[in-house]
PANUTOR-994649 format. One record per residue (C-alpha): residue in one letter; x, y, z. Coordinates in steps of 0.5 Angstrom, whole numbers, plus 500, padded with zeros to 3 digits. Layout:
# PANUTOR-994649
<atom><residu>A</residu><c1>X</c1><c2>Y</c2><c3>Z</c3></atom>
...
This chain:
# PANUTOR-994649
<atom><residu>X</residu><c1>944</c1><c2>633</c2><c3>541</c3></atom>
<atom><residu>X</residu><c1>943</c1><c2>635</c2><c3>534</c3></atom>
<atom><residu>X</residu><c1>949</c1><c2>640</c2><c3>530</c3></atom>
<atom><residu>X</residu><c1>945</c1><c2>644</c2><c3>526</c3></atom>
<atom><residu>X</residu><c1>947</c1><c2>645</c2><c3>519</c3></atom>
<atom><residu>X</residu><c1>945</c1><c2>650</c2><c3>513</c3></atom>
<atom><residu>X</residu><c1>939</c1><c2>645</c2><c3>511</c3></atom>
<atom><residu>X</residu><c1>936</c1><c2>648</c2><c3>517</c3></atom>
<atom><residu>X</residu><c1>939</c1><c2>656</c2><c3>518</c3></atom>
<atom><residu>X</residu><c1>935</c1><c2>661</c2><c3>520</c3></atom>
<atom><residu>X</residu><c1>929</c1><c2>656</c2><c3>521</c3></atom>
<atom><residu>X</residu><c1>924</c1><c2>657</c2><c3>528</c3></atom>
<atom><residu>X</residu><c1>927</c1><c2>652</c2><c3>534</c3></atom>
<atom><residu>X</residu><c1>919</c1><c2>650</c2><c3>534</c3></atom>
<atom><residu>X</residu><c1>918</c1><c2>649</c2><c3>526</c3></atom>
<atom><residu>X</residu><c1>925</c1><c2>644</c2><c3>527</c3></atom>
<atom><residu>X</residu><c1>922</c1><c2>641</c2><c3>533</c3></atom>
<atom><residu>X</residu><c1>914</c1><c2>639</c2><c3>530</c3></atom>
<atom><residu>X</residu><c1>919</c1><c2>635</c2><c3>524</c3></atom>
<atom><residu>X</residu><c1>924</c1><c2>633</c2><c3>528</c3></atom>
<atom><residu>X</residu><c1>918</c1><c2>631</c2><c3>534</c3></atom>
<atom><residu>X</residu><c1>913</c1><c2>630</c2><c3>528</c3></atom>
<atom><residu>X</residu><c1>910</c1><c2>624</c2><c3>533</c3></atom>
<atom><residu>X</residu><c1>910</c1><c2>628</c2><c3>540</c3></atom>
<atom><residu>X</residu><c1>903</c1><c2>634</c2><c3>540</c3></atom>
<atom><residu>X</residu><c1>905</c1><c2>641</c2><c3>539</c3></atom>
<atom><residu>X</residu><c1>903</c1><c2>643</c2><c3>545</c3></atom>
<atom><residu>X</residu><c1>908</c1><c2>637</c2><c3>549</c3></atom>
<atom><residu>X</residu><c1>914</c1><c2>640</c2><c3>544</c3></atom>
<atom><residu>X</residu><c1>913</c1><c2>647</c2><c3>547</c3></atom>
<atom><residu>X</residu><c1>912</c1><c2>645</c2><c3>554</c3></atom>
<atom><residu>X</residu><c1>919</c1><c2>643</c2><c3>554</c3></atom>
<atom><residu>X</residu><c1>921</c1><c2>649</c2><c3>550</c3></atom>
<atom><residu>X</residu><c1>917</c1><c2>653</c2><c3>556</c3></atom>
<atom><residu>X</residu><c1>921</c1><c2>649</c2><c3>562</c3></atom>
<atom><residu>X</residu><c1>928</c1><c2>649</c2><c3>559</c3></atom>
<atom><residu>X</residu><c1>928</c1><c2>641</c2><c3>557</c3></atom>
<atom><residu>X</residu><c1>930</c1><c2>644</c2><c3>550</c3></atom>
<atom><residu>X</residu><c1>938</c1><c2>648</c2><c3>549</c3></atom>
<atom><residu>X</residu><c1>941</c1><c2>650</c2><c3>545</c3></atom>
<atom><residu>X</residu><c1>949</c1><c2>651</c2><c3>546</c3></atom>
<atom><residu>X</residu><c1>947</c1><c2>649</c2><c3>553</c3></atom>
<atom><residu>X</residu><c1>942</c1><c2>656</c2><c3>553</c3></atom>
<atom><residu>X</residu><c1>934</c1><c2>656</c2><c3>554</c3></atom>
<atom><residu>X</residu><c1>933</c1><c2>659</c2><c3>547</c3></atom>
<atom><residu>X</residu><c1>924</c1><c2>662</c2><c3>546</c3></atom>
<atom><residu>X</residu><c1>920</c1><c2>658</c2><c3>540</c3></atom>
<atom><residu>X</residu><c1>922</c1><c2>664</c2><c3>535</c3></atom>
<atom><residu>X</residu><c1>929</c1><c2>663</c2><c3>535</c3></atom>
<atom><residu>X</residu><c1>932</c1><c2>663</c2><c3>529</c3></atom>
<atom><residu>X</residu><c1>937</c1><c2>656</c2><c3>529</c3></atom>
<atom><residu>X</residu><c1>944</c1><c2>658</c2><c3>526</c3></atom>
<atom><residu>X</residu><c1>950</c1><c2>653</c2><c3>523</c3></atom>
<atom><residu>X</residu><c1>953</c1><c2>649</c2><c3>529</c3></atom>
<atom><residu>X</residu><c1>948</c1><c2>651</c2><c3>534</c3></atom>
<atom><residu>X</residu><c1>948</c1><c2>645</c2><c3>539</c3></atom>
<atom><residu>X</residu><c1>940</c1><c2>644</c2><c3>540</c3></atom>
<atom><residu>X</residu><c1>939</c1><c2>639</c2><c3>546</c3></atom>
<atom><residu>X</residu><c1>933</c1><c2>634</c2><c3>545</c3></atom>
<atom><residu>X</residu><c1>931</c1><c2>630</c2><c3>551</c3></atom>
<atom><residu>X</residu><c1>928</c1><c2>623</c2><c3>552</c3></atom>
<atom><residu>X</residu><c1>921</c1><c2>623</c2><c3>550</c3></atom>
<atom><residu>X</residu><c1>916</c1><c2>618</c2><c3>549</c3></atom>
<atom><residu>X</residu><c1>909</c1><c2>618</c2><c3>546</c3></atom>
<atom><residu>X</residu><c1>902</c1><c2>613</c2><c3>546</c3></atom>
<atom><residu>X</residu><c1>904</c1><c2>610</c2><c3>539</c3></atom>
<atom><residu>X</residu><c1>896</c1><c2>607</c2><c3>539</c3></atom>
<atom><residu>X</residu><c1>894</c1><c2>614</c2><c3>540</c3></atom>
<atom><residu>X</residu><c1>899</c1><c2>617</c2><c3>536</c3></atom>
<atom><residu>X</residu><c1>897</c1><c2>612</c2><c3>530</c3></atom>
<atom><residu>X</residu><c1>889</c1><c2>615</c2><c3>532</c3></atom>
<atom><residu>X</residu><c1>891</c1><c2>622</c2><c3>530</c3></atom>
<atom><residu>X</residu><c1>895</c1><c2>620</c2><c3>523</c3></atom>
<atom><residu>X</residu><c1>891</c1><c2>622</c2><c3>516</c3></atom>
<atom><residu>X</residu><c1>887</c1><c2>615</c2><c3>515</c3></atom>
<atom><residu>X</residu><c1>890</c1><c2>612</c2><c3>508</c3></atom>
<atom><residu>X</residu><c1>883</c1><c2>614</c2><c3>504</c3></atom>
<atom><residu>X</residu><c1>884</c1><c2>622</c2><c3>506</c3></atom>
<atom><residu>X</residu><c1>891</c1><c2>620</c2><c3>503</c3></atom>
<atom><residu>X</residu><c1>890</c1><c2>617</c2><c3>498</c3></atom>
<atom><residu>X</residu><c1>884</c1><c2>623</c2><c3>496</c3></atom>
<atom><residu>X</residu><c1>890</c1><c2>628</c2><c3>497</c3></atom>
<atom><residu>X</residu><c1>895</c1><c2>624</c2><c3>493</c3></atom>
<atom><residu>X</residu><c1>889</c1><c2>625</c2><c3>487</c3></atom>
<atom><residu>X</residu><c1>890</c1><c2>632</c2><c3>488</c3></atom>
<atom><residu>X</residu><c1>896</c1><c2>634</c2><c3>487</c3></atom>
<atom><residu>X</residu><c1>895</c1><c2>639</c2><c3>481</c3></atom>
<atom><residu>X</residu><c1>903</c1><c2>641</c2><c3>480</c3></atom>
<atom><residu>X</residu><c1>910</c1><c2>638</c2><c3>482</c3></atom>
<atom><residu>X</residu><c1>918</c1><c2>639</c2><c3>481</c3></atom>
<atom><residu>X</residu><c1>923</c1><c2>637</c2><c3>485</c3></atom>
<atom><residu>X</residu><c1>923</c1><c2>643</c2><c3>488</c3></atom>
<atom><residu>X</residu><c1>915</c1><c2>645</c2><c3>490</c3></atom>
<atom><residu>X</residu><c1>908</c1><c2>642</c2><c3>490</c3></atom>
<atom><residu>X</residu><c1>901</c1><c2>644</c2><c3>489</c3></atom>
<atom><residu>X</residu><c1>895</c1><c2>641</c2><c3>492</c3></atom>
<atom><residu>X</residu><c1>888</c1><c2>643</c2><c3>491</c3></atom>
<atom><residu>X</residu><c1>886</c1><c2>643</c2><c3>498</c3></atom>
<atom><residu>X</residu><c1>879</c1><c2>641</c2><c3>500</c3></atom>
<atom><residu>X</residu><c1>875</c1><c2>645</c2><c3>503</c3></atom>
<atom><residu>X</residu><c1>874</c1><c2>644</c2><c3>511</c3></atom>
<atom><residu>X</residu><c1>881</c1><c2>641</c2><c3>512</c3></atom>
<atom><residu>X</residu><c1>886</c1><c2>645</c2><c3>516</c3></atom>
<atom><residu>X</residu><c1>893</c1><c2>646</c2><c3>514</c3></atom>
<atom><residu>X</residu><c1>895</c1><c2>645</c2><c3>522</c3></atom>
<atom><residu>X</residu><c1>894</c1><c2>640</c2><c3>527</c3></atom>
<atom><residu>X</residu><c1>892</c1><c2>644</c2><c3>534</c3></atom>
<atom><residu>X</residu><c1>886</c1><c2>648</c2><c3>538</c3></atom>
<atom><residu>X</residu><c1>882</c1><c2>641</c2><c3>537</c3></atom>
<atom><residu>X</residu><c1>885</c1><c2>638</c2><c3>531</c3></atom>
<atom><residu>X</residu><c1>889</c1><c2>631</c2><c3>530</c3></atom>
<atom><residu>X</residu><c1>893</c1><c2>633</c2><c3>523</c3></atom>
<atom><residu>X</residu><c1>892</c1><c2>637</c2><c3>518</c3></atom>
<atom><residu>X</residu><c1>895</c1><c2>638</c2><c3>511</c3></atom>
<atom><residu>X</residu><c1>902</c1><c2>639</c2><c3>513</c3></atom>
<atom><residu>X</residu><c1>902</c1><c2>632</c2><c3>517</c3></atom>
<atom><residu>X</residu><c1>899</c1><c2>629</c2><c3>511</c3></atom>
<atom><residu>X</residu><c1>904</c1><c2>631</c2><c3>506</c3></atom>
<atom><residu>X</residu><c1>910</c1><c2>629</c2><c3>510</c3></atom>
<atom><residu>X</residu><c1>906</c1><c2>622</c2><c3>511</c3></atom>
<atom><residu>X</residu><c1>906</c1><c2>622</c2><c3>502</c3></atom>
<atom><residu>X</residu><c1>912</c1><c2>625</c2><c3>501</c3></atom>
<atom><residu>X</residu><c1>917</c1><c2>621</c2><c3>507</c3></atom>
<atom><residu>X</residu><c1>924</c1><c2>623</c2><c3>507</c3></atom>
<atom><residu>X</residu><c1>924</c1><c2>629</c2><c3>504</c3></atom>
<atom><residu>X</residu><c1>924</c1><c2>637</c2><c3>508</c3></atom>
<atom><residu>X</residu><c1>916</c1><c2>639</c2><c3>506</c3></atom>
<atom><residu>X</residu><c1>913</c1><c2>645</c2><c3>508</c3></atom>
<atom><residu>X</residu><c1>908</c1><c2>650</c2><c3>507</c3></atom>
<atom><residu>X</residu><c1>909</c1><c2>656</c2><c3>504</c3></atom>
<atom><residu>X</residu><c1>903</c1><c2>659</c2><c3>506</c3></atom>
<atom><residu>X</residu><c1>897</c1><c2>658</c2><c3>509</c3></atom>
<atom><residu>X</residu><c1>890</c1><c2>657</c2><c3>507</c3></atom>
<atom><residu>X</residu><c1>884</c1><c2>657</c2><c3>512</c3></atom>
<atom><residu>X</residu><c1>880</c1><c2>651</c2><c3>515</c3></atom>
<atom><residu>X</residu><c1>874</c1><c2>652</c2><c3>510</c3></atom>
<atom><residu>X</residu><c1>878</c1><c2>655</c2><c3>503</c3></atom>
<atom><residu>X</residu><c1>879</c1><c2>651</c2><c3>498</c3></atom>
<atom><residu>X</residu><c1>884</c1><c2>651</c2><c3>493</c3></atom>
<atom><residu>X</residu><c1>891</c1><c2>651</c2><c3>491</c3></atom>
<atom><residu>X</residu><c1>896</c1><c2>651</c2><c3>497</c3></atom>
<atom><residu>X</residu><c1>904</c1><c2>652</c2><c3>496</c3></atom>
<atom><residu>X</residu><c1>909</c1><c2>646</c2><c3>498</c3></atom>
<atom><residu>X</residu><c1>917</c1><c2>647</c2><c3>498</c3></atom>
<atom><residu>X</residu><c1>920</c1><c2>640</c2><c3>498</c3></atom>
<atom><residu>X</residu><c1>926</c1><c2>642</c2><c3>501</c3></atom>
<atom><residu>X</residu><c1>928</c1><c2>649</c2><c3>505</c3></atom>
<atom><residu>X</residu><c1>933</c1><c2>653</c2><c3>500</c3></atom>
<atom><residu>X</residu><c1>926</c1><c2>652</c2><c3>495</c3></atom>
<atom><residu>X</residu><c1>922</c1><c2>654</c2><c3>502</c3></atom>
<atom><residu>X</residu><c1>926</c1><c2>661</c2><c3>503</c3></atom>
<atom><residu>X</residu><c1>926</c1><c2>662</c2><c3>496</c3></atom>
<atom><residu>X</residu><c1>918</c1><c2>662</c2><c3>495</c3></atom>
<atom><residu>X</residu><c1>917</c1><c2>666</c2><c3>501</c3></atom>
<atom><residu>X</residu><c1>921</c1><c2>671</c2><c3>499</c3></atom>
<atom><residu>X</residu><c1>917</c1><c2>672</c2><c3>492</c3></atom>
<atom><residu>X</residu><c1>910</c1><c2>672</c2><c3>497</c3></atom>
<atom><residu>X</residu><c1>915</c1><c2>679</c2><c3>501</c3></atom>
<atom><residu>X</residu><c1>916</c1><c2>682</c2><c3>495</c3></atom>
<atom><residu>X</residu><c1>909</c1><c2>681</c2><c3>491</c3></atom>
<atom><residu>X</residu><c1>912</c1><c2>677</c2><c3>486</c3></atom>
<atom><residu>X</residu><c1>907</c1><c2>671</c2><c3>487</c3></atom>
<atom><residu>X</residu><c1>901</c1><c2>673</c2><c3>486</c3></atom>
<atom><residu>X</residu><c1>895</c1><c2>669</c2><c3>488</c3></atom>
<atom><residu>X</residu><c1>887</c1><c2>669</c2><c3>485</c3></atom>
<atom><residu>X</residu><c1>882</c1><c2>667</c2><c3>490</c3></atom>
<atom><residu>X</residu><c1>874</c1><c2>667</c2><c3>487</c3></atom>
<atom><residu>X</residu><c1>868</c1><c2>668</c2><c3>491</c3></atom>
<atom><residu>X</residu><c1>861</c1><c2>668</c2><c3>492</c3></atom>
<atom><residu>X</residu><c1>859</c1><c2>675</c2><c3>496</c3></atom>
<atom><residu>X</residu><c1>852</c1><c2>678</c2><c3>499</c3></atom>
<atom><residu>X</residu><c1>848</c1><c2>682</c2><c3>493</c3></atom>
<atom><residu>X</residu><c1>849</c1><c2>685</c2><c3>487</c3></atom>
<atom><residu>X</residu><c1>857</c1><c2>687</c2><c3>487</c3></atom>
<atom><residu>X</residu><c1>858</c1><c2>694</c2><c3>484</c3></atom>
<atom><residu>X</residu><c1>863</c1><c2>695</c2><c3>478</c3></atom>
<atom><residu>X</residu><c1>867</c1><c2>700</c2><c3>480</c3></atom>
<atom><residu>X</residu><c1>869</c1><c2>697</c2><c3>486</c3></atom>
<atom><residu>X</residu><c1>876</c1><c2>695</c2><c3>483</c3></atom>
<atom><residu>X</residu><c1>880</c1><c2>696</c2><c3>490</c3></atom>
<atom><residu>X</residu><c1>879</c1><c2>695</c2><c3>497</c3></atom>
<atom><residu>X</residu><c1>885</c1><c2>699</c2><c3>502</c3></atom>
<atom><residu>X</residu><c1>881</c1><c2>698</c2><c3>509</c3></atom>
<atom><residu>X</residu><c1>888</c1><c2>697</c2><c3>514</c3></atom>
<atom><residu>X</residu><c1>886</c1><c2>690</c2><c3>518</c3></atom>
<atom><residu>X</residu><c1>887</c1><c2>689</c2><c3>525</c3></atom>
<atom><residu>X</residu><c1>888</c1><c2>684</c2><c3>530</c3></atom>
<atom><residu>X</residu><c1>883</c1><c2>683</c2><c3>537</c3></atom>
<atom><residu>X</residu><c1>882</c1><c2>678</c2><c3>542</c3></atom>
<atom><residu>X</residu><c1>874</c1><c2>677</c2><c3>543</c3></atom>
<atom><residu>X</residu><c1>872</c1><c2>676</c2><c3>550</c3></atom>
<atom><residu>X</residu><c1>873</c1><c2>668</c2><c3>549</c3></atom>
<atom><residu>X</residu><c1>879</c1><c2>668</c2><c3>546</c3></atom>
<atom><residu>X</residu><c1>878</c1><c2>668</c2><c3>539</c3></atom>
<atom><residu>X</residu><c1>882</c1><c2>672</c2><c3>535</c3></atom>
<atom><residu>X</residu><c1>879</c1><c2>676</c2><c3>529</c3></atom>
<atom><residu>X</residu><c1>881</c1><c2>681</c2><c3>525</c3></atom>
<atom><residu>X</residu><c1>877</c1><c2>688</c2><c3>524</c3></atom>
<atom><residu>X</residu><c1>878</c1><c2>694</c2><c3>519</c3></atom>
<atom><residu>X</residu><c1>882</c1><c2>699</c2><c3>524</c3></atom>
<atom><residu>X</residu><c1>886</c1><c2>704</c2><c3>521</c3></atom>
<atom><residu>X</residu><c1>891</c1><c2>703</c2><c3>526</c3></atom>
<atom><residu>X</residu><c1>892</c1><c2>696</c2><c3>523</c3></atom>
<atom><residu>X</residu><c1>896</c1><c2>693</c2><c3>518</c3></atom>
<atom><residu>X</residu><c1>896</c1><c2>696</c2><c3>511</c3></atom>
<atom><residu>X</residu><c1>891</c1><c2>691</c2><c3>507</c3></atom>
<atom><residu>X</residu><c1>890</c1><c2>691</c2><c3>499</c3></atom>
<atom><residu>X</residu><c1>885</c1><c2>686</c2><c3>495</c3></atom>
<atom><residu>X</residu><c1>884</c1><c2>688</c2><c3>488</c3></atom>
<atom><residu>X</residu><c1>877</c1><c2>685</c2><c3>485</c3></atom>
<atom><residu>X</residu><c1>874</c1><c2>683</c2><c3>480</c3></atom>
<atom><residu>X</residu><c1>867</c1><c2>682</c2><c3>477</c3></atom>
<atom><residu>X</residu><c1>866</c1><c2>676</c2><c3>474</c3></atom>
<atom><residu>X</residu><c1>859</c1><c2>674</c2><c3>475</c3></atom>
<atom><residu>X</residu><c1>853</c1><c2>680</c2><c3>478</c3></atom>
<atom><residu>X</residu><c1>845</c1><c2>678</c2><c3>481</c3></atom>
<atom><residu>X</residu><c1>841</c1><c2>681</c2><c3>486</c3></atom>
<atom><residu>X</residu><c1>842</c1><c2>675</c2><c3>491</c3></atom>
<atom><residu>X</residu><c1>849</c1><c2>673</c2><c3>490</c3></atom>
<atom><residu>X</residu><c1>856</c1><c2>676</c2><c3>485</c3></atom>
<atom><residu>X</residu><c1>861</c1><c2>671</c2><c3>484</c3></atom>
<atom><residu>X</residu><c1>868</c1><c2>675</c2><c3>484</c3></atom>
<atom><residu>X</residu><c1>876</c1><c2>674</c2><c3>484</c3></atom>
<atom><residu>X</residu><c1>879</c1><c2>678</c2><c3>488</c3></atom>
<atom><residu>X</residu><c1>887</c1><c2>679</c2><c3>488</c3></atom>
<atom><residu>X</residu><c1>891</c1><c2>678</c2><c3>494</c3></atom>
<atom><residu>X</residu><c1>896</c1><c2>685</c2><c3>494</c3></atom>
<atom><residu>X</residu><c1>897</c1><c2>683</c2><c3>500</c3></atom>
<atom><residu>X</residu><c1>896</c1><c2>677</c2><c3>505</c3></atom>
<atom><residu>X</residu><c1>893</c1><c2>679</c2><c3>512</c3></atom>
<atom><residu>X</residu><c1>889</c1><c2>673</c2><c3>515</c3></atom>
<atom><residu>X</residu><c1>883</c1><c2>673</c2><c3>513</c3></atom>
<atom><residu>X</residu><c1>884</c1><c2>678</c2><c3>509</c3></atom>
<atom><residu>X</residu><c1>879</c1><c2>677</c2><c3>504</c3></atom>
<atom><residu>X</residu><c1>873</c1><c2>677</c2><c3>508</c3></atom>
<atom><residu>X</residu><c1>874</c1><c2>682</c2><c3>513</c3></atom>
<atom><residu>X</residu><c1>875</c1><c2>687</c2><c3>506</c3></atom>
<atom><residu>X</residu><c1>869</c1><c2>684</c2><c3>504</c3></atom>
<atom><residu>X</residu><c1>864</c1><c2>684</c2><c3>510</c3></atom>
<atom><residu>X</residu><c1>866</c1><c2>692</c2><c3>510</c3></atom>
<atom><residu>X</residu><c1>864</c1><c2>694</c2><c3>503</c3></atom>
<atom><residu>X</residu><c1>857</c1><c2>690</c2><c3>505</c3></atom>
<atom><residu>X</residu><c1>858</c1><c2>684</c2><c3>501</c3></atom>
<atom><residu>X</residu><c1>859</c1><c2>678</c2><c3>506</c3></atom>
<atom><residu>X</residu><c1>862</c1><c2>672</c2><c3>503</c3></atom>
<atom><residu>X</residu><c1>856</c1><c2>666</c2><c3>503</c3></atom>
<atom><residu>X</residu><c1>858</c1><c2>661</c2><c3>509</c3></atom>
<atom><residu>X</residu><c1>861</c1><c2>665</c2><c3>512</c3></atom>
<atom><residu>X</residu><c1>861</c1><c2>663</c2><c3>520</c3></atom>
<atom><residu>X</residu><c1>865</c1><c2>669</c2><c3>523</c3></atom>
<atom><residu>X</residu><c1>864</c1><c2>674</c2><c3>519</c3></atom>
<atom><residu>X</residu><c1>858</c1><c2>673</c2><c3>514</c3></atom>
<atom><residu>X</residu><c1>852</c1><c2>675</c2><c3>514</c3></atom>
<atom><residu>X</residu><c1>847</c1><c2>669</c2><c3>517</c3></atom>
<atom><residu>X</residu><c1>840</c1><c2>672</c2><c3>513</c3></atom>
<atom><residu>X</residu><c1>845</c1><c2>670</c2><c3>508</c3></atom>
<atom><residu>X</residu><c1>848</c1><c2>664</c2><c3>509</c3></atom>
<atom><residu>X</residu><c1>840</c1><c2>662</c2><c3>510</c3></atom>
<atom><residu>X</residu><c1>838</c1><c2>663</c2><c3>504</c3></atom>
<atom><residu>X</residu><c1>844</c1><c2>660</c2><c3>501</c3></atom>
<atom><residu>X</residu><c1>844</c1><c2>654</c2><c3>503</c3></atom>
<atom><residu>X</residu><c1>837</c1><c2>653</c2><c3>500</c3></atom>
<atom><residu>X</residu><c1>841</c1><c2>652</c2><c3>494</c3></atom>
<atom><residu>X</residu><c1>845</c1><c2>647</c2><c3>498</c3></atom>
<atom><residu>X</residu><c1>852</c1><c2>652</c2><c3>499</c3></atom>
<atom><residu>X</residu><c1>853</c1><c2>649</c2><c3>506</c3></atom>
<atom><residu>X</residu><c1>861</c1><c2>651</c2><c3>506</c3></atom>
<atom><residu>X</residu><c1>865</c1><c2>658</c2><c3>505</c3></atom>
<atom><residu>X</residu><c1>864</c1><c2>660</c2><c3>498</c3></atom>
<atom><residu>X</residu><c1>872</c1><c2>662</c2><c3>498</c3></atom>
<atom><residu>X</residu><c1>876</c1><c2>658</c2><c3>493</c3></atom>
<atom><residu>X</residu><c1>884</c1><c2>659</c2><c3>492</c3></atom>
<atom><residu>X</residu><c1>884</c1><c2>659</c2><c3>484</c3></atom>
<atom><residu>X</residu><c1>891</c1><c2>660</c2><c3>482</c3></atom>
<atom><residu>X</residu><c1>898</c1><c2>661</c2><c3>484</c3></atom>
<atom><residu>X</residu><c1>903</c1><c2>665</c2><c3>478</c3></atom>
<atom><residu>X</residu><c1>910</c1><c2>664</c2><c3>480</c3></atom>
<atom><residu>X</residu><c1>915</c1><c2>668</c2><c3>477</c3></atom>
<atom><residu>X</residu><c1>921</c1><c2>664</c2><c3>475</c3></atom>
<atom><residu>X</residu><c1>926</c1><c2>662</c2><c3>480</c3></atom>
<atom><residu>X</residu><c1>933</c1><c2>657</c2><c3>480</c3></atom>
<atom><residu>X</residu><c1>927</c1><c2>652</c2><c3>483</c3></atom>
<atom><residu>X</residu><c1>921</c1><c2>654</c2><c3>479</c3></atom>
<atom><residu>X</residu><c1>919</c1><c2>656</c2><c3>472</c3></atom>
<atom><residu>X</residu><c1>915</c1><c2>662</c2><c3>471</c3></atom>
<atom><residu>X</residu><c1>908</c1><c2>658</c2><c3>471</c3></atom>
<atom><residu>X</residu><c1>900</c1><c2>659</c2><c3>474</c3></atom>
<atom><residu>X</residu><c1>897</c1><c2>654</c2><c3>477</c3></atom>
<atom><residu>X</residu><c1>890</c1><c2>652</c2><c3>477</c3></atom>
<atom><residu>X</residu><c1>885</c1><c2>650</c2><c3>481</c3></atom>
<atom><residu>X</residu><c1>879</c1><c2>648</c2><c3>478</c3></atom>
<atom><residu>X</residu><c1>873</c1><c2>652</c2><c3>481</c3></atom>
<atom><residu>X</residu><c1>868</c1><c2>646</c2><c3>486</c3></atom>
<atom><residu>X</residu><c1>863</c1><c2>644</c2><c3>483</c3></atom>
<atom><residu>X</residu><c1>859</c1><c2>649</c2><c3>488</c3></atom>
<atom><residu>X</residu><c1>862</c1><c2>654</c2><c3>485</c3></atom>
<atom><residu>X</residu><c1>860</c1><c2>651</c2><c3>478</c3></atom>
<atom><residu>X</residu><c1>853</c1><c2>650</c2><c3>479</c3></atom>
<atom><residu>X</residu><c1>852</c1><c2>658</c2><c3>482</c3></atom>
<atom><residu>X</residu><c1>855</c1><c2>660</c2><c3>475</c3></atom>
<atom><residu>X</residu><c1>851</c1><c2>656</c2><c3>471</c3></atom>
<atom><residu>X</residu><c1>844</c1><c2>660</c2><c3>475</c3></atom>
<atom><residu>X</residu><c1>841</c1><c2>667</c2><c3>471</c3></atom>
């Protein structure tokens, strides 16, 4: 039995059990949630309930593969390597430059992910993710080190106080009047399951603002302002004005992406640039950068 105090108010019963559980899957800790072998206050309580002081939560015994759950942690190189890319830290948050190909969750087929990895780097403290980046984007990921900094954080990404900067390789010669893209995004399930997102004027507003840094017949190179974050946001906005981002293998282009690798662009040519985080109790008024990867700056130095 657990009492829930304010370090843990309003947190989602899933999020406090993959902590609290960080050995046991994910798929495990919703099973038990799922059958009831989770309480609270003696009650079945869903996955997206919100814990609230003095909860009584009811964990039972559980027991894990300690040689598997050793086989699906981070290798000590992969930490060392992410360790060696944390680009700012205060006691209340961190950012790292995240590689590219590294997802920010375990599941669907992976062991761990950046989460897992940062936990292990940073033992005893009450790390989470601020946002999300996906798979195959590099670039800065937001940490809270603790859940007063966490909620804090998240409320800046609400209310637009946070703004992120992504740069971008895109399909052909991007025009230099298209400053602003609006196309609303919505979510659908394909016949395989996969979810993907589309331009749908019944969806979800969506607003990136762009930026030209580079024109060329094959290839822009361009920064795009998140106004909003819907997922995938960026490449769907850019898939619909034509301009599809090189490597992308859900919504890009694969003539493209052919011609791209012939440079040697093997990945998703999207790189979360910079955070600028206004002033809080937790942080300065600050922006963070994440150096451009060395993909980016060979396509730059290309007339």
């Amino acid at each position: 039995m657990i009492e829930i105090s304010s370090g843990q108010l309003n947190q989602r019963l899933d999020n406090f059990l993959f902590k609290t559980l960080s050995s046991i899957p994910r798929t495990r800790i919703y099973r038990i949630i799922r059958k009831g072998e989770v309480r609270v206050n003696k009650k079945r309580c869903k996955p997206e309930y919100k814990l609230q002081i003095g909860d009584l939560v009811r964990i039972p015994p559980l027991h894990f593969d300690t040689e598997k759950r050793d086989s699906l942690q981070p290798s000590k190189r992969l930490l060392a390597e992410l360790d060696g890319a944390i680009i700012y830290e205060n006691e209340h948050i961190l950012v790292l430059n995240k590689p590219a190909g590294l997802a920010v969750h375990s599941g669907s087929g992976i062991d761990y992910g950046v989460i897992d990895a940062m936990r292990l780097l940073r033992t005893g403290e009450d790390i989470e993710l601020v946002h999300r980046l996906d798979r195959d984007t590099s670039g800065c990921l937001l940490f809270a080190r603790h859940r007063q900094s966490l909620l804090v954080l998240q409320s800046m990404l609400l209310d637009k106080s946070m703004r992120k900067n992504y740069c971008a390789v895109v399909k052909g010669h991007w025009p230099q009047d298209l400053t602003e893209i609006r196309h609303p995004l919505k979510k659908t399930n394909m016949p395989n399951g996969e979810r993907r997102m589309r331009v749908d004027e019944s969806g979800k507003p969506a607003h990136s603002r762009v930026h030209l840094l580079q024109g060329g017949g094959q290839f822009s190179i361009i920064r795009v302002e998140l106004i909003t974050g819907r997922t995938h946001q960026i490449r769907v906005h850019c898939q619909a004005e034509g301009h599809e981002i090189a490597g992308d293998d859900k919504y890009g282009d694969t003539e493209f992406n052919r011609a791209m690798r012939q440079l040697q662009i093997r990945r998703l040519m999207l790189h979360a640039e910079s955070l600028k985080i206004p002033h809080s109790d937790y942080t300065p008024e600050i922006e963070i950068t994440a150096p451009l990867p060395a993909q980016f700056e060979k396509l730059m130095s290309i007339d």
